[in-house]
C-alpha positions as CSV (number, residue, x, y, z in Angstrom):
1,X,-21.0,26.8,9.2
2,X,-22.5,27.0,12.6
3,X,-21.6,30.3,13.1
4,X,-22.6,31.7,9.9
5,X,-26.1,29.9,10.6
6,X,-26.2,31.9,14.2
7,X,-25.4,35.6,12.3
8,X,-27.9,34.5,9.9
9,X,-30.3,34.0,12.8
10,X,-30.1,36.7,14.7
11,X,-29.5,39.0,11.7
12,X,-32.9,38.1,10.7
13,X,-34.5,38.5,14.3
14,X,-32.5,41.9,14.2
15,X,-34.7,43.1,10.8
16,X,-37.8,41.6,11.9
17,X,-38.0,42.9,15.6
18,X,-36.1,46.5,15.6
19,X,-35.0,47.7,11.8
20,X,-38.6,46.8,10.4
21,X,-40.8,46.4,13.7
22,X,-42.9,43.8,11.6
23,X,-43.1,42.4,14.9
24,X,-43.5,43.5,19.0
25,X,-40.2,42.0,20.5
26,X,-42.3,40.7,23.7
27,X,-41.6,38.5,26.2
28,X,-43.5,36.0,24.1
29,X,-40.9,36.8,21.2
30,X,-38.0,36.5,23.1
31,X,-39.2,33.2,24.4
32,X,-39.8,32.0,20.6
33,X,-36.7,33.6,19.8
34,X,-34.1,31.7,22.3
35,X,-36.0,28.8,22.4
36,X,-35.8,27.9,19.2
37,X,-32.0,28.6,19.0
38,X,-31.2,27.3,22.0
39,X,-33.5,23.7,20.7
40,X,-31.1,24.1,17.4
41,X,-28.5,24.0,19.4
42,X,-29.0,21.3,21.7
43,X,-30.2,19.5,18.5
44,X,-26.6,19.5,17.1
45,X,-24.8,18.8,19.8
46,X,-26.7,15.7,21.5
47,X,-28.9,14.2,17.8
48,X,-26.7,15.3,14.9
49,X,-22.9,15.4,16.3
50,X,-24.2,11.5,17.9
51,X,-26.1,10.0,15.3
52,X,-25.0,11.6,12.0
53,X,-21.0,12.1,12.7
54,X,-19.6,15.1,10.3
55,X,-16.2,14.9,9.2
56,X,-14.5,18.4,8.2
57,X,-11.4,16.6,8.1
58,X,-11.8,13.8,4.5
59,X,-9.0,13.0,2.2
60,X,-8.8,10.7,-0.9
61,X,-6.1,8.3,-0.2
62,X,-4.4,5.4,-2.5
63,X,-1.9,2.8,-1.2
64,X,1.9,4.1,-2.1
65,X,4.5,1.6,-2.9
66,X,8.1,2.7,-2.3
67,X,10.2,1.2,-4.9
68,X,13.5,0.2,-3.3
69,X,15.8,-1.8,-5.6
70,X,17.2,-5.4,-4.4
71,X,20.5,-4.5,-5.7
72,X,22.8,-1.2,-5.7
73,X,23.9,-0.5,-9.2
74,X,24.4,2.3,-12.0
75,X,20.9,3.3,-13.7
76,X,21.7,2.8,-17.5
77,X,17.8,3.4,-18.5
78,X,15.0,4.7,-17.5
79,X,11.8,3.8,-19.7
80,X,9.0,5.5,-17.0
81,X,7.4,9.3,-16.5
82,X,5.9,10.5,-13.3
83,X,2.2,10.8,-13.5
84,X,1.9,8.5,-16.8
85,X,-0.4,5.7,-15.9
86,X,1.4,2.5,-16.0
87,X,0.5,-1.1,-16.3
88,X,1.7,-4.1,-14.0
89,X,4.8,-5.2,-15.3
90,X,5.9,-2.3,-17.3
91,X,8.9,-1.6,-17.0
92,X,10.6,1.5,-15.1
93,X,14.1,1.7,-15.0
94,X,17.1,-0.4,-15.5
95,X,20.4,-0.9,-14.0
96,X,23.7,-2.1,-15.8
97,X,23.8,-5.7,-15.8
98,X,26.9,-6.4,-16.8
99,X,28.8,-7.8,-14.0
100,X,25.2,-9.9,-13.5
101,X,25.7,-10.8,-17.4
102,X,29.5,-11.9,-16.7
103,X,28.9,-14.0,-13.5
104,X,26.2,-15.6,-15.4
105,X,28.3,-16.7,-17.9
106,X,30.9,-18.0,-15.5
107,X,28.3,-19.7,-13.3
108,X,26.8,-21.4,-16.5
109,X,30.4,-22.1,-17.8
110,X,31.5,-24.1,-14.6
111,X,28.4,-25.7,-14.3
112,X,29.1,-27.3,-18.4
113,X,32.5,-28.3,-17.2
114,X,31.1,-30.1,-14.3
115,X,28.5,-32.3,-16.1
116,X,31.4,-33.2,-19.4
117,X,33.7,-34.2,-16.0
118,X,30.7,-35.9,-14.7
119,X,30.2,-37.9,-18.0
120,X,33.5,-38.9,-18.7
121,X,34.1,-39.9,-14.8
122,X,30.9,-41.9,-16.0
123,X,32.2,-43.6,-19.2
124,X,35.3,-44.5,-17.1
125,X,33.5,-46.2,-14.4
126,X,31.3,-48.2,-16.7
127,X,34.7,-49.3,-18.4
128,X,35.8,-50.0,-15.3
129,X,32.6,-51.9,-14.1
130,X,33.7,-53.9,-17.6
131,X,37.2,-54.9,-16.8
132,X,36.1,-56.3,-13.5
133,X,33.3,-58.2,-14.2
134,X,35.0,-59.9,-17.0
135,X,38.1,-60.4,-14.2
136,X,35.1,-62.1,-11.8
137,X,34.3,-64.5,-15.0
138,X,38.5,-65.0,-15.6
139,X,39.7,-65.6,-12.3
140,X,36.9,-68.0,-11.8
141,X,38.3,-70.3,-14.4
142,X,41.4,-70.0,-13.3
143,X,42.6,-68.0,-15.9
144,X,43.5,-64.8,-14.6
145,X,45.4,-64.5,-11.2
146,X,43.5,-63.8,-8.0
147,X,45.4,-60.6,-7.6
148,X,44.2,-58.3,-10.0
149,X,40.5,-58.0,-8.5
150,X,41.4,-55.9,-5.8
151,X,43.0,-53.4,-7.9
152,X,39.8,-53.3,-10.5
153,X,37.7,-53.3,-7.4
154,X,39.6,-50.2,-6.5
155,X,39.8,-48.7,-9.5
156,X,36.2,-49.1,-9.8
157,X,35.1,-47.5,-6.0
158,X,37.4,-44.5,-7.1
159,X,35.4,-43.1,-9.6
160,X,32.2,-44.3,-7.8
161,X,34.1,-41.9,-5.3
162,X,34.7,-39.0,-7.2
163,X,31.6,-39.2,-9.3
164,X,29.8,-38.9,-5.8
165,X,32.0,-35.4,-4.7
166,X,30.9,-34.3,-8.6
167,X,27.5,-34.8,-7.9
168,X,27.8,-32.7,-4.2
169,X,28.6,-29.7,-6.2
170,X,26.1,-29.1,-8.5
171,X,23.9,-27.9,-6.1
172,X,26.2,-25.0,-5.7
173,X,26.8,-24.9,-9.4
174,X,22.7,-24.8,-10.1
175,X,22.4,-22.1,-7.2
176,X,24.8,-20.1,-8.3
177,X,23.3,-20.2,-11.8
178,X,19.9,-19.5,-10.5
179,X,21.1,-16.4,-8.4
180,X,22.7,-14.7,-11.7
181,X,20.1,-15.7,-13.3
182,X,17.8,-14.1,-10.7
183,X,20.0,-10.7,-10.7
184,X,19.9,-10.6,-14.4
185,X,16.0,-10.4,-14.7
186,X,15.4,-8.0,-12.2
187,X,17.7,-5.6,-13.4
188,X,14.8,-3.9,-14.9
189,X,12.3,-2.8,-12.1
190,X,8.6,-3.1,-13.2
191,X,5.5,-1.8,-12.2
192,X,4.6,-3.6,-9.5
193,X,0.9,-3.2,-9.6
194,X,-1.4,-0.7,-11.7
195,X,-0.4,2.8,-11.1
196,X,1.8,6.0,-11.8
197,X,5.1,7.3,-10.6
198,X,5.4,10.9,-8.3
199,X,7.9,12.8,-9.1
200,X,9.7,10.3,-10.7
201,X,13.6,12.5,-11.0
202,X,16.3,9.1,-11.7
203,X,18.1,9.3,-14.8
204,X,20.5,7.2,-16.4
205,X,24.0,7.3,-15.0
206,X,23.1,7.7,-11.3
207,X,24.3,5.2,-8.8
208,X,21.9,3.6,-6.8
209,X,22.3,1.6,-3.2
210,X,21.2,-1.2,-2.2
211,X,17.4,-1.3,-1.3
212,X,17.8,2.6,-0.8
213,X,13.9,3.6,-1.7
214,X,14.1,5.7,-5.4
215,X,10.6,6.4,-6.3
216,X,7.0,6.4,-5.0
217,X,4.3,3.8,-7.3
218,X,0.8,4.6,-6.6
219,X,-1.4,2.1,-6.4
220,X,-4.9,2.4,-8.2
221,X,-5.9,-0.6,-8.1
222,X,-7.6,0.8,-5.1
223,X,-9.2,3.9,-3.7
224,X,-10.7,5.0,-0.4
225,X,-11.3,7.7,1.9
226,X,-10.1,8.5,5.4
227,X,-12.5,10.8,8.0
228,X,-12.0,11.7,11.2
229,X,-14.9,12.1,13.7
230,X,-15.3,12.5,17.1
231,X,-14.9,10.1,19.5
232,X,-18.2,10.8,20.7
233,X,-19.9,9.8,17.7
234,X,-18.3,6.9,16.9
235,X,-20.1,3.9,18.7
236,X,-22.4,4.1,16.3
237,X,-20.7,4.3,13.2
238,X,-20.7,0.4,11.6
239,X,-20.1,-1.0,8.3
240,X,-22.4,-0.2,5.8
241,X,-23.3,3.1,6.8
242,X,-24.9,6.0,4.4
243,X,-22.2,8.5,3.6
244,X,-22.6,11.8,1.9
245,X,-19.1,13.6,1.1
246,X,-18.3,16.8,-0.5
247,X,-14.7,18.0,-1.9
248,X,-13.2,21.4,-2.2
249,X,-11.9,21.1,-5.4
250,X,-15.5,20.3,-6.9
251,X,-17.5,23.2,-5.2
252,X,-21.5,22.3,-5.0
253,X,-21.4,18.7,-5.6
254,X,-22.3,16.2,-3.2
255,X,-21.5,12.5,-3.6
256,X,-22.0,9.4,-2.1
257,X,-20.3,6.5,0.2
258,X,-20.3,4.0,2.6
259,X,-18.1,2.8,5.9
260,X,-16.2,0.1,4.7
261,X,-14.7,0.3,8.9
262,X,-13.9,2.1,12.1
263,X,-10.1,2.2,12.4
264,X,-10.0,1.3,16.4
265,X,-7.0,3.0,16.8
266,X,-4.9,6.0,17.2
267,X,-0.9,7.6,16.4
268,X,-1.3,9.8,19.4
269,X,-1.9,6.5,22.1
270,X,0.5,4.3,21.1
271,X,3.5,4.1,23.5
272,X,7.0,3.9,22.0
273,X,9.5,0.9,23.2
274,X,12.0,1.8,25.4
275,X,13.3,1.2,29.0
276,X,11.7,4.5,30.2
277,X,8.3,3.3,32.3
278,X,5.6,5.1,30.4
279,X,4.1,8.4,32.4
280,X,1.8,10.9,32.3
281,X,3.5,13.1,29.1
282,X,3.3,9.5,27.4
283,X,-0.6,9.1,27.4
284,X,-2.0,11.2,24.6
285,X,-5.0,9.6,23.8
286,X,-7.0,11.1,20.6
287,X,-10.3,13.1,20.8
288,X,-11.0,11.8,16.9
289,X,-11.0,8.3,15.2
290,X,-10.7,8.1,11.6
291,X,-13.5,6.0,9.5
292,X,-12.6,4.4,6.2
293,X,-15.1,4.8,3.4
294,X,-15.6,3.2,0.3
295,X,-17.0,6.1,-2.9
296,X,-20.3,5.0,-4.8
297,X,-21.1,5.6,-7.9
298,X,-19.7,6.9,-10.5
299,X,-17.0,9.5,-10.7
300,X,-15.3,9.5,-14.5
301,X,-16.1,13.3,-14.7
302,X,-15.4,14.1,-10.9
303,X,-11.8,11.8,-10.5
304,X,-11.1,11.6,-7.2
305,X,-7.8,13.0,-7.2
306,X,-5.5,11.6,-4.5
307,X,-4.6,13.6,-1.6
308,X,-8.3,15.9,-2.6
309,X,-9.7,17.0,0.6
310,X,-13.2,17.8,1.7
311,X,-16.3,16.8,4.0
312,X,-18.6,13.9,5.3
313,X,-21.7,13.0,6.9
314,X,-22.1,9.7,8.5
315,X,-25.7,8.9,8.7
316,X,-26.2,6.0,11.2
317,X,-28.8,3.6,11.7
318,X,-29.8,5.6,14.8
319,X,-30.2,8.8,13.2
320,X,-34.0,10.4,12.3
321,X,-35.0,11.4,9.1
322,X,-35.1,15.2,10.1
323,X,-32.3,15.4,11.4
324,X,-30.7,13.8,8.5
325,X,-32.0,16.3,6.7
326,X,-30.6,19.3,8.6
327,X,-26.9,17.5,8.2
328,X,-28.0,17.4,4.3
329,X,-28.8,21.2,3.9
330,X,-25.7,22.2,6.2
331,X,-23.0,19.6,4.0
332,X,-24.3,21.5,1.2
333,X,-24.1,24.6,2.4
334,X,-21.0,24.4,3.3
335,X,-19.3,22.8,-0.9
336,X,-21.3,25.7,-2.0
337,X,-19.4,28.2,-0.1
338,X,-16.0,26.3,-1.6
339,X,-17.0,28.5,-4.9
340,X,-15.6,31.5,-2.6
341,X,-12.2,31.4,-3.1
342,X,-10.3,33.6,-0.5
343,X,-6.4,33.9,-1.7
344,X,-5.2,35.3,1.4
């Protein structure tokens, strides 16, 4: 833009001062001339590209969720399209649950054989807990020999015995229940959030591994955008910020936003772990920081398509009025000439 704004220029001083002569190009002129290019110049560099940061590099962006699977398996169903909005807790695919089915049953099985052991271990002790208290009462008149209580007594701390090792392993009875239980019910992956599949390509009968990633869930539950500015610029750049933002794929329209943050960081600076000490190929800090914005307003007959690129203006709290306008006209400008399409 800047450089089509400079031909313009000197295009025009070109037809006023030598094709036309409307005009005497004296040493007044040229003063007029330069100086008000040069104070054009030094008006984007120091006011806008400090206090109203422009961003030719926007995209819309969306949280992605990579759907990896708990469990390895065959698929035996797929109820999900790519690209067909889905609701939280629809479901997507399924995997054969079969064996999950069968060790359910056993689990469940063992676990009913443990509790009818466990109740007739009980009815024996309390028959048991019978005998002896009514051999307490006998031997106490005499009537039965003094002998036969320590053989109820053991009879009796037996089953109290194995009632007790019963008891010990229907924890692991109930966890094993729980877990086929668990593998049973998410044999059907579900949306995991609001949102549509990419490329969605599994069909039934393919094998899957376990927590190998199969698809890619978009989220749109919620949506932002992601600028990059210069580093220059970006001390004063805070929450809450005026933003105006155009797109390519909607040529002439201008819409509006506001910093949600300043991402204070960078890819390019952060050192990788190793046992190498870091040198000087290591440091590769980032001219740019990248702002998150927030859209405004309404945009049902504009979507903002995910992965859309475009432009933004960041007007600051120290910008001026004029010069916020000049960063206006020139974001305009510039999603007006997106209705020249160049193929090549």
């Amino acid at each position: 833009m800047e450089l089509l704004v400079t031909v313009a220029y000197f295009c025009l001083v070109w037809l006023v001062f030598y094709k036309y002569q409307w005009l005497r190009f004296s040493l007044v002129w040229k003063f007029v001339v330069f100086g008000v290019y040069a104070a054009a110049v030094l008006t984007e560099v120091i006011l806008l590209g400090q206090t109203t940061p422009y961003s030719k590099e926007l995209v819309v962006e969306r949280y992605v969720i990579p759907l990896a699977p708990e469990f390895g398996g065959l698929v035996s169903e797929v109820h999900a399209q790519a690209n067909v909005p889905l609701k939280k807790g629809d479901p997507i695919f399924s995997m054969d649950k079969q064996t999950w089915e069968d060790q359910r049953d056993e689990a469940q099985a063992a676990l009913d054989a443990a509790e009818y052991q466990k109740k007739s271990l009980q009815a024996k002790l309390a028959d048991a807990t019978l005998k002896l208290d009514e051999a307490k009462t006998l031997v106490a008149k005499q009537v039965m020999a003094a002998r036969e209580l320590p053989l109820r007594q053991d009879a009796v701390n037996d089953l109290t015995a194995q009632i007790a090792a019963m008891e010990s392993t229907f924890g692991g009875l109930v966890a094993a229940l729980d877990e086929a239980n668990y593998n049973v019910e998410h044999a059907t992956i579900v949306a995991p959030v609001d949102g549509y599949l990419v490329d969605f390509m599994l069909r039934p009968g393919a094998f899957i591994r376990i927590k190998q990633p199969v698809a890619s869930f978009v989220s749109t539950d919620e949506l932002y955008l992601l600028a990059a500015i210069d580093q220059r610029a970006a001390q004063w750049v805070k929450p809450g910020d005026s933003v105006h933002f155009a797109l390519s794929m909607y040529p002439g329209r201008i819409f509006n936003a506001e910093v949600d943050h300043l991402i204070h960081a960078t890819a390019s600076a952060q050192i990788q772990v190793s046992a190498t000490l870091p040198g000087m190929k290591s440091l590769k800090p980032s001219e740019y920081f990248f702002v998150k914005l927030k859209p405004v307003g309404d945009f049902s007959e504009t979507p903002l398509v995910f992965g859309a690129g475009g432009l933004a203006a960041i007007f600051t709290s120290k910008s001026i009025d004029l010069v916020q306008v000049i960063r206006m006209i020139e974001i305009q400008s510039e999603s007006i000439l997106n209705y020249v399409y160049n193929p090549f």
